[in-house]
N, CA and C atoms as a LAMMPS dump frame, in Angstrom:
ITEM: TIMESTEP
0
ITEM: NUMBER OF ATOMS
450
ITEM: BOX BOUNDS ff ff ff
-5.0000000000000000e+02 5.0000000000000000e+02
-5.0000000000000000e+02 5.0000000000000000e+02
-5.0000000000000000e+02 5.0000000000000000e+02
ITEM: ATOMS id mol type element x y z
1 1 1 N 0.829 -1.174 0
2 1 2 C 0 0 0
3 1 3 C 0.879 1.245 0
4 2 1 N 0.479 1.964 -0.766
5 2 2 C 1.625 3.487 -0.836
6 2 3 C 0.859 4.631 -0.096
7 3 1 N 1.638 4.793 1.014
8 3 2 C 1.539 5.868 1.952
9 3 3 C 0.844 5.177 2.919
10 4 1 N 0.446 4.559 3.007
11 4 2 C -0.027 3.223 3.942
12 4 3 C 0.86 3.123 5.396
13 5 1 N 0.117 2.959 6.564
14 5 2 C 1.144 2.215 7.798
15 5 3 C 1.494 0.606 7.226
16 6 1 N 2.416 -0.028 7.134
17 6 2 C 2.393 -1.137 7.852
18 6 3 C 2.562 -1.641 8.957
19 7 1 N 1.174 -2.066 9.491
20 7 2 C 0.81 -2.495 10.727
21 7 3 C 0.39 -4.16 10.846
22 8 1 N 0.98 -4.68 11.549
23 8 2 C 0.467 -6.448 11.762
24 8 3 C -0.104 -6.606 12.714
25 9 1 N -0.761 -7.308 12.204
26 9 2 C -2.289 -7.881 12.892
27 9 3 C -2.473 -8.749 13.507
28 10 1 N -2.799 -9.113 14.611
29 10 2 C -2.889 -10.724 15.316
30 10 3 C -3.972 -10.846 15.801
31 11 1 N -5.347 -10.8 15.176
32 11 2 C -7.137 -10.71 15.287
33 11 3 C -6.976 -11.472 16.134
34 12 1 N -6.639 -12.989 16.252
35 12 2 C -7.1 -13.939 17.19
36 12 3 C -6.441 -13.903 19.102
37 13 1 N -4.875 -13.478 18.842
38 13 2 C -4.623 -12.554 19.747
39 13 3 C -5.317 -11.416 20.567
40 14 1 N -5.61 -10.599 19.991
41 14 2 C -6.91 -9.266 20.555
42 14 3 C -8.086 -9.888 20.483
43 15 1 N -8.711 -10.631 20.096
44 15 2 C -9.993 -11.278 20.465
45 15 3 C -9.97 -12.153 22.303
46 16 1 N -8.14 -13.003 21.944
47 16 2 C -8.63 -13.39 23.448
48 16 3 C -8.055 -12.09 24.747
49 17 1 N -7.501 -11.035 24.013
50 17 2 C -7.437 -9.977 25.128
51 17 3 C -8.605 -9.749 25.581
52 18 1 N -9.562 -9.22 24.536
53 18 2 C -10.674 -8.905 25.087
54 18 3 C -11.244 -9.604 26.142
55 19 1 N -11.542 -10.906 25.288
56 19 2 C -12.458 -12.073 26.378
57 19 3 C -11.766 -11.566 28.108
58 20 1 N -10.455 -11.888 27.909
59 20 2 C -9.774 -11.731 29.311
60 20 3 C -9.871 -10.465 30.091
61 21 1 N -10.172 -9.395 29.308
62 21 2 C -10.242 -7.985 30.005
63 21 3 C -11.965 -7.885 30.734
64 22 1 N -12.541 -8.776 29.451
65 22 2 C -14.051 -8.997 29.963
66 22 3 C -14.434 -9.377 31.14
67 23 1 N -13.57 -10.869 31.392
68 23 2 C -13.795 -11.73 32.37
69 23 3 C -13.183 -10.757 33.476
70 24 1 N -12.026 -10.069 33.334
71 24 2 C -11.717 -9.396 34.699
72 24 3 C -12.227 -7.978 34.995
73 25 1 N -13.211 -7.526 34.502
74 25 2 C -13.692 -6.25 34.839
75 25 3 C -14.77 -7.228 35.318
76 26 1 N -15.609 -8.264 34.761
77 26 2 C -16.607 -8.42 36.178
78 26 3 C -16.087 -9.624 37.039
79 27 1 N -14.781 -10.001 37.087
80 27 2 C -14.144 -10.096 38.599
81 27 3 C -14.367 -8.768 39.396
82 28 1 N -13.764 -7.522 39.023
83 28 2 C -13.278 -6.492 39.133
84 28 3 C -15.282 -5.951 40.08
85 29 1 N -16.125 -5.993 39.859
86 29 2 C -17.822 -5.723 39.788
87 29 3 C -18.08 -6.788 40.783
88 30 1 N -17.256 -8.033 40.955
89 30 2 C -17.717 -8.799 41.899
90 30 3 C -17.17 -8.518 43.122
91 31 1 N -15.88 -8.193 42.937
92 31 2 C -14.804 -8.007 44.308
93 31 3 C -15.676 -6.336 45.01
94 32 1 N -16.263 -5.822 44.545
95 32 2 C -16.823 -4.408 44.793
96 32 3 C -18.237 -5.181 45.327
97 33 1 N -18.948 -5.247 44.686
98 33 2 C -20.695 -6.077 45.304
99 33 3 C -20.284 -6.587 46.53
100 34 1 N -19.371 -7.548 46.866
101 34 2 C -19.001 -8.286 48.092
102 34 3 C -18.274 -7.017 49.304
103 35 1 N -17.657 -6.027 48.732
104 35 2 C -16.983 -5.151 49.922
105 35 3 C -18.176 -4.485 50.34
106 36 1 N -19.139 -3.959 49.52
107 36 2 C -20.584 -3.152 49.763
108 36 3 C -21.255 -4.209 50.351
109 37 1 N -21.507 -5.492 50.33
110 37 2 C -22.529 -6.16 51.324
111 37 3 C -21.943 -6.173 52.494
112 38 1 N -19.993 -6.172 52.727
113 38 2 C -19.809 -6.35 54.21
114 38 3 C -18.893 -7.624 54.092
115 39 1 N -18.343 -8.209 53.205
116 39 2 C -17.434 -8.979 52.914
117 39 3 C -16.333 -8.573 53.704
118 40 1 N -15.71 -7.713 53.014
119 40 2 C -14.403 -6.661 53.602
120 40 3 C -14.333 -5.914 54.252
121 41 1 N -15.489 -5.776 55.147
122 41 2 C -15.845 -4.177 56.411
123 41 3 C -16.127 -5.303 57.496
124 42 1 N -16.415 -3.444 58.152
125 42 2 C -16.742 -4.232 59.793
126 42 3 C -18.291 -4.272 59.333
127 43 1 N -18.934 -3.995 58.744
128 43 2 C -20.472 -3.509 58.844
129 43 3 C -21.134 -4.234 57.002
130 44 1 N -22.384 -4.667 56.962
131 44 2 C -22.675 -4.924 55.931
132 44 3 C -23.34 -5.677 56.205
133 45 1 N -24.757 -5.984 55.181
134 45 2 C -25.164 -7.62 55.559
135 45 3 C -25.025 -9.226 55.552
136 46 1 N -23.843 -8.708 54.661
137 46 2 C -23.385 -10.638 54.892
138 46 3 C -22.477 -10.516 56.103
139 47 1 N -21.649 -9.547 56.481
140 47 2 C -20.667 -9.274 57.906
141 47 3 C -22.105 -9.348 59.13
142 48 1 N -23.055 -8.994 59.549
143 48 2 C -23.786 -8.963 60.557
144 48 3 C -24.768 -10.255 60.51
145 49 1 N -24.616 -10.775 61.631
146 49 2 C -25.024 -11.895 62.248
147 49 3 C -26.119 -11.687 63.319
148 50 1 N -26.757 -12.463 63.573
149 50 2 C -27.609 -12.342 64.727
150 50 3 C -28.006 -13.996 65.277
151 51 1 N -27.825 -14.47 66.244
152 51 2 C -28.114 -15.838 66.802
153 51 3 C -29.238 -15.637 68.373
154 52 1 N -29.369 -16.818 68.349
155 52 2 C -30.331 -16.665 70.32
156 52 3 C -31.523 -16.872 70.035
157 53 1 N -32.08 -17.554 71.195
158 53 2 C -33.63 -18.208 71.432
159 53 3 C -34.327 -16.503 72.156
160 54 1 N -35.342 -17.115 72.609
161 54 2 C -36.286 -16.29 73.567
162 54 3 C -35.597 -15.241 74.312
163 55 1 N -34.931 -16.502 75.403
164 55 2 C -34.002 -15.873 76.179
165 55 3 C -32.774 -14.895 76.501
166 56 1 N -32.384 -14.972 75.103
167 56 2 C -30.9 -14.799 74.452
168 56 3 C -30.891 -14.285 73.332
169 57 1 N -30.252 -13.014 72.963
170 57 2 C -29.588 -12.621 71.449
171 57 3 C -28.315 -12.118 71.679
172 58 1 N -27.653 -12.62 70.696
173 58 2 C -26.594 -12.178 70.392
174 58 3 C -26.443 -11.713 68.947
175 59 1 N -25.964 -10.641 68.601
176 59 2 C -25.052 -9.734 67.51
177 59 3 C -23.661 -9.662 67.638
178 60 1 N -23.651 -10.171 66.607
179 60 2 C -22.267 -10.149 66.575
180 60 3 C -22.016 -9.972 64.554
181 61 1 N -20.332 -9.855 64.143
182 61 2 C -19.771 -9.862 63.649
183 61 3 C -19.122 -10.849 62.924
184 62 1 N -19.624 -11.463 61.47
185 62 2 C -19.216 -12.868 60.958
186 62 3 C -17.83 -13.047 60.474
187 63 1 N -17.895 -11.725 59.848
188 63 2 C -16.244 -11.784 59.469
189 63 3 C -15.286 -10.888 60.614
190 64 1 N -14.657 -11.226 61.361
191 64 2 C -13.793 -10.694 62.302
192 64 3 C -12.364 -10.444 61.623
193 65 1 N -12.106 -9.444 61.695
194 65 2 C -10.052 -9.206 61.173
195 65 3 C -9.193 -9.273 62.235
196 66 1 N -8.248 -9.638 61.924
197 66 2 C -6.764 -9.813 62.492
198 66 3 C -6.188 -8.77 63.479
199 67 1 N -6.145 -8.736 64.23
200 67 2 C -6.277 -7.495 65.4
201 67 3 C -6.869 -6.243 65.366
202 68 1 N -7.808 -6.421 64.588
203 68 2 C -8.833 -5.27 64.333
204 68 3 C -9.693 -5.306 65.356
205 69 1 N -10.592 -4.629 66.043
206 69 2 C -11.633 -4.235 66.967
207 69 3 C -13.121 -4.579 66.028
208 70 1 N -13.548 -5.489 67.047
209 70 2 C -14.533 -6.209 66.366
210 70 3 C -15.407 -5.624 67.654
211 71 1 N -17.201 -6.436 67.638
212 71 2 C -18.307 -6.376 68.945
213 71 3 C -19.362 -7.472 68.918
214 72 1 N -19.277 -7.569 70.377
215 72 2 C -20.247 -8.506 70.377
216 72 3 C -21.435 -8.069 70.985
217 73 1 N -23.303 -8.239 70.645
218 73 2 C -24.011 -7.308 71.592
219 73 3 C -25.038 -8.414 71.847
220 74 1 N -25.141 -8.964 73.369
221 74 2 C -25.656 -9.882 73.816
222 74 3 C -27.001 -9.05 74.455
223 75 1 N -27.99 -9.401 74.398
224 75 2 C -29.655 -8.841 75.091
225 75 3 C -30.152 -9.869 75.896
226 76 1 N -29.903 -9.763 76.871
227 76 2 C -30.66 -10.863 77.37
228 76 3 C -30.973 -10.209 79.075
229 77 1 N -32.542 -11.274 79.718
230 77 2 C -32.711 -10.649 81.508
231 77 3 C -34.017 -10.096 80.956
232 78 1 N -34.662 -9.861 82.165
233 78 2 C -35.78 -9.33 82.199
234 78 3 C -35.694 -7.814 82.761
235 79 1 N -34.572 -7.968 83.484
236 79 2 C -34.307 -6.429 84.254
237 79 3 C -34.432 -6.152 85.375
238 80 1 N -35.019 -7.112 86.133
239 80 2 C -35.745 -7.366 87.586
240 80 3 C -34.596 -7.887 88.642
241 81 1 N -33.161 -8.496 87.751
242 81 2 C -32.297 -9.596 88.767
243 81 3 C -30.995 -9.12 88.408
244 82 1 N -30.295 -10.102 88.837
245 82 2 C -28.632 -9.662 88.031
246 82 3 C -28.586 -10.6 87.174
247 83 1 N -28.194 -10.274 86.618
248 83 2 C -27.637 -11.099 85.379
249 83 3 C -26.146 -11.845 84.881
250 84 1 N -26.232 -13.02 85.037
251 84 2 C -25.038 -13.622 84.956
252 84 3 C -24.803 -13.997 83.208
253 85 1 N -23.598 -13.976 82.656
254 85 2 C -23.2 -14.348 81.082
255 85 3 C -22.145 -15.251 81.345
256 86 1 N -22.25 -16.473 80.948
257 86 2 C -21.037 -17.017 80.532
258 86 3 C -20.975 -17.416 78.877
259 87 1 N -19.501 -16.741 78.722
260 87 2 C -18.607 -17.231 77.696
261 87 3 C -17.86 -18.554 77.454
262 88 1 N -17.878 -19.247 76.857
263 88 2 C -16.966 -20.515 76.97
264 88 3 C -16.488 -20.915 75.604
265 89 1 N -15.425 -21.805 75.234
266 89 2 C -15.004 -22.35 74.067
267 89 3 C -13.814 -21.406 73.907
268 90 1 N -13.181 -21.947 72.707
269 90 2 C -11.977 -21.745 71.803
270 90 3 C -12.179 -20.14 71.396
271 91 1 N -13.288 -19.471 71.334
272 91 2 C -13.443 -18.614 70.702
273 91 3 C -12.777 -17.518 71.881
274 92 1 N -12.984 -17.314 72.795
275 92 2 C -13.142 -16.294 74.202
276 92 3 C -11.337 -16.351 74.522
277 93 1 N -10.389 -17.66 73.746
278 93 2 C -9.081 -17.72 74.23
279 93 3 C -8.372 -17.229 73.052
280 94 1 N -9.232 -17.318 72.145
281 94 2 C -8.383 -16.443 70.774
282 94 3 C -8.808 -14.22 70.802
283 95 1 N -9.58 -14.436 71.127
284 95 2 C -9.543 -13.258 70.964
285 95 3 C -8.917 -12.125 72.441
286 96 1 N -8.882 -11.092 72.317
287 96 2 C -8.817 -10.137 73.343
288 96 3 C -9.728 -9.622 73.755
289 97 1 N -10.567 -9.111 74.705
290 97 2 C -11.575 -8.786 75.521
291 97 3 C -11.334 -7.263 76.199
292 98 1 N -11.414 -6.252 74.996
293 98 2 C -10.854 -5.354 75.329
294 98 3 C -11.747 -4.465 76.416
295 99 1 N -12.981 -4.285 76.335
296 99 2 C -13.809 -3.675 77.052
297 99 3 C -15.283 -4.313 77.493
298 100 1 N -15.768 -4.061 78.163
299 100 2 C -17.063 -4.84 78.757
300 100 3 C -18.433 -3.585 78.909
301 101 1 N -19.16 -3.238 78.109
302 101 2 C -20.329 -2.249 78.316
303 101 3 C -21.23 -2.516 78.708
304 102 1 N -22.127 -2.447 80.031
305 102 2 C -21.75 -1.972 80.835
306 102 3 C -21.125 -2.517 82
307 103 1 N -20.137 -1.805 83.255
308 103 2 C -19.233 -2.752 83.581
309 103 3 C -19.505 -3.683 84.396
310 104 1 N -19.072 -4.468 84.611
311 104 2 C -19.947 -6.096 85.277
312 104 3 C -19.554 -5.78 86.499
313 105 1 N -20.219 -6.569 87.282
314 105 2 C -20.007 -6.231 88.599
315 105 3 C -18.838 -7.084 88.801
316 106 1 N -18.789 -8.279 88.833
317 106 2 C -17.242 -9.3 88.984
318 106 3 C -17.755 -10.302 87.861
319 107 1 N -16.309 -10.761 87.552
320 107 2 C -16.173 -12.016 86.538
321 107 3 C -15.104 -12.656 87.056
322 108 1 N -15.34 -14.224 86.487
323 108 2 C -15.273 -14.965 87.019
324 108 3 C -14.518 -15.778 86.291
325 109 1 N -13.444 -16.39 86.222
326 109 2 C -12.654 -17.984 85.645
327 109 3 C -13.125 -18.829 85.926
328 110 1 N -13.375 -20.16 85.364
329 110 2 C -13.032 -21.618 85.646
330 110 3 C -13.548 -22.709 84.595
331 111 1 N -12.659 -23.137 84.58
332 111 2 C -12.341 -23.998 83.314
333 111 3 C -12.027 -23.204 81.9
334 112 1 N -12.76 -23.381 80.947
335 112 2 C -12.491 -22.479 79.459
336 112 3 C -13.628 -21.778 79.951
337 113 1 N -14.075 -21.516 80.706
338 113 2 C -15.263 -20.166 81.176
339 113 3 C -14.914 -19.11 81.376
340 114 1 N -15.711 -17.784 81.082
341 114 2 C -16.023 -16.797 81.907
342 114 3 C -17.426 -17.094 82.337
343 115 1 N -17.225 -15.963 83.444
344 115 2 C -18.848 -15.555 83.865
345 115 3 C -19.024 -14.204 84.106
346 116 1 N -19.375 -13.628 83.967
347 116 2 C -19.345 -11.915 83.901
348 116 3 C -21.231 -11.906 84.73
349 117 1 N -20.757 -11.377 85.753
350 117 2 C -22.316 -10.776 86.591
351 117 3 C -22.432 -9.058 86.657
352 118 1 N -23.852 -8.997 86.296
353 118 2 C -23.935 -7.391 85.847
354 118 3 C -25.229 -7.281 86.678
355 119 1 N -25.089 -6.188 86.793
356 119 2 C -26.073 -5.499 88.27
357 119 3 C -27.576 -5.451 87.249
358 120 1 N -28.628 -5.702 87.958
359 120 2 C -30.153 -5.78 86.766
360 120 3 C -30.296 -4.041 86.306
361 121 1 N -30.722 -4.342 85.318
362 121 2 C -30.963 -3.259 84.552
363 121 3 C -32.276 -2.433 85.177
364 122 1 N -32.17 -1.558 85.132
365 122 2 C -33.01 -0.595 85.786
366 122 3 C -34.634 -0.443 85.072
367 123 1 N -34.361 -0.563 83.631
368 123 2 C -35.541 -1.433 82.506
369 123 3 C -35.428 -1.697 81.306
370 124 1 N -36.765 -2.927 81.667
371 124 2 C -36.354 -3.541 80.048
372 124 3 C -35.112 -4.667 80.182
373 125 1 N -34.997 -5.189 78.852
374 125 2 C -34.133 -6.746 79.072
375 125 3 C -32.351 -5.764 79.169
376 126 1 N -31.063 -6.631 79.929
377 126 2 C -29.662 -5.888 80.05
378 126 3 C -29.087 -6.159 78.244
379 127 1 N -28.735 -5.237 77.952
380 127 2 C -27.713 -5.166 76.552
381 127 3 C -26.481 -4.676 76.961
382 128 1 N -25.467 -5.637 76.978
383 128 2 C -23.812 -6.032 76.948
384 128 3 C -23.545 -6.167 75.939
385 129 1 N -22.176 -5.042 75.66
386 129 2 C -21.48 -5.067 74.221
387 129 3 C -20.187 -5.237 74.738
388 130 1 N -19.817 -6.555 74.032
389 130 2 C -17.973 -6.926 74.445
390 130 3 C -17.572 -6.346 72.72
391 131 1 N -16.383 -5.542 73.38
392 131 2 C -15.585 -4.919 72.256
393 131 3 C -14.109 -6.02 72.077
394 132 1 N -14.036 -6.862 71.005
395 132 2 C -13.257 -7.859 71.284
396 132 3 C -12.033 -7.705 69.808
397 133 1 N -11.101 -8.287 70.123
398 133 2 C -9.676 -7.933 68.967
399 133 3 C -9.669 -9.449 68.666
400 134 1 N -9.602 -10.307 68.182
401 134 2 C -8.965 -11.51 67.337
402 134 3 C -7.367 -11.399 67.189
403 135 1 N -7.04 -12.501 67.826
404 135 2 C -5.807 -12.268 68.021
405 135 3 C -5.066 -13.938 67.365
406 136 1 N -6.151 -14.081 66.239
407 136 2 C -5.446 -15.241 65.872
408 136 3 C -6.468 -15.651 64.324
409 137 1 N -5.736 -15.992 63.405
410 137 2 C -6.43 -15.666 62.328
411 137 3 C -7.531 -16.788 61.756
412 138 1 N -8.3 -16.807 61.202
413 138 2 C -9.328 -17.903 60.686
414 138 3 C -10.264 -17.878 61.244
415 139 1 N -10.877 -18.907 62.019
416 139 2 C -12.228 -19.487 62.264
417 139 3 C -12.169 -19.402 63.707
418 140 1 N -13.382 -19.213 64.174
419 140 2 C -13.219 -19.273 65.974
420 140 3 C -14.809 -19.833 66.191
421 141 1 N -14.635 -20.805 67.128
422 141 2 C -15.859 -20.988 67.686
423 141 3 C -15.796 -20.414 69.486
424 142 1 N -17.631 -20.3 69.538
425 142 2 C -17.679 -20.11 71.42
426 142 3 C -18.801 -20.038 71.411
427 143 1 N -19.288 -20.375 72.301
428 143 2 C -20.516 -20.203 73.122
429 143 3 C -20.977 -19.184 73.913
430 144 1 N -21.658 -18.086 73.993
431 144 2 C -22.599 -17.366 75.175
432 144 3 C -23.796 -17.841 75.473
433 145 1 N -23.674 -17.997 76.952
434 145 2 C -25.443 -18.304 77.441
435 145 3 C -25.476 -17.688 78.836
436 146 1 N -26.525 -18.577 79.341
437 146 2 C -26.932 -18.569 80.817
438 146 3 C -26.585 -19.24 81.248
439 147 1 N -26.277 -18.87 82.846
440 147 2 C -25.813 -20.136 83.472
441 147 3 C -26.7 -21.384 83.699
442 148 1 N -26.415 -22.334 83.586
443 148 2 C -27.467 -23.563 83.381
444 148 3 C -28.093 -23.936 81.739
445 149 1 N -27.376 -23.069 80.542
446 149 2 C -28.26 -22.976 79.629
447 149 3 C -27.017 -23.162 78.299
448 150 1 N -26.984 -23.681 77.147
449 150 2 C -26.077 -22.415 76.103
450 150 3 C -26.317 -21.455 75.812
C-alpha cells in the first residue's frame, strides 16, 4: 500500500485480550458487590449476624479481622435480677476482651469459662457489648449463654 502504515495484525490474539479484560472487569464488579454487602468491612449484611432463642440474642460480627476491633451485643434478663453471662469455648481464648459495656459487677474464671455478673438493669431486658480484637487468624468458635443454659 503506498503511503499506507504497515501495521500487523494478530485478530485472534486481541480477540482473546478482550475475552480476558471482559472476564476481569466483572471479577473487578464482583470483588466491589461483596466489599458493599460487608465482605471486607466491619459492617454490611453478609458481615452482621444475629443468633439466640427467647431468652438470648446475640449480635455479633461474621467476618472478624486480624487485630482489628470487632463487637459482640448480647440482650438478654428481664431487668428485675442480676444477670449472669457465661462465655466458653476456643473462641473467648483467641480473641482479646478489650472492654465490657456496661461494667460487670465481677467475673469470674473456671475452666475455658467466663462468667461476667452485671447489676439488673433498671428497665427492660440488660444489653452487653464486648468490644473484642482476634488475636489469631481464621475461624473461631464459642458459646454465650446462661448459666445452666447455652
Amino acid at each position: 500500500m503506498p503511503g499506507g502504515l504497515q501495521i500487523e495484525q494478530d485478530l485472534a490474539l486481541q480477540r482473546k485480550e478482550w475475552r480476558i479484560q471482559r472476564v476481569l472487569w466483572w471479577v473487578l464488579v464482583l470483588v466491589l458487590l461483596l466489599a458493599v454487602l460487608g465482605l471486607f468491612g466491619n459492617s454490611g449484611p453478609l458481615n452482621e449476624a444475629v443468633a439466640g432463642d427467647g431468652t438470648l440474642k446475640v449480635e455479633y460480627q461474621r467476618f472478624g479481622r486480624y487485630e482489628t476491633a470487632g463487637r459482640f451485643q448480647v440482650t438478654a434478663g428481664s431487668g428485675s435480677r442480676a444477670l449472669q453471662l457465661v462465655l466458653d469455648g476456643d473462641y473467648w481464648e483467641s480473641v482479646r476482651i478489650d472492654r465490657v459495656t456496661p461494667e460487670p459487677a465481677s467475673v469470674q474464671g473456671g475452666g475455658r469459662a467466663l462468667t461476667y455478673t452485671f447489676h439488673p438493669a433498671v428497665t427492660g431486658p440488660a444489653r452487653i457489648t464486648l468490644h473484642v480484637t482476634p488475636q489469631h487468624a481464621w475461624r473461631h468458635r464459642g458459646r454465650v449463654g446462661l448459666p445452666g443454659g447455652p
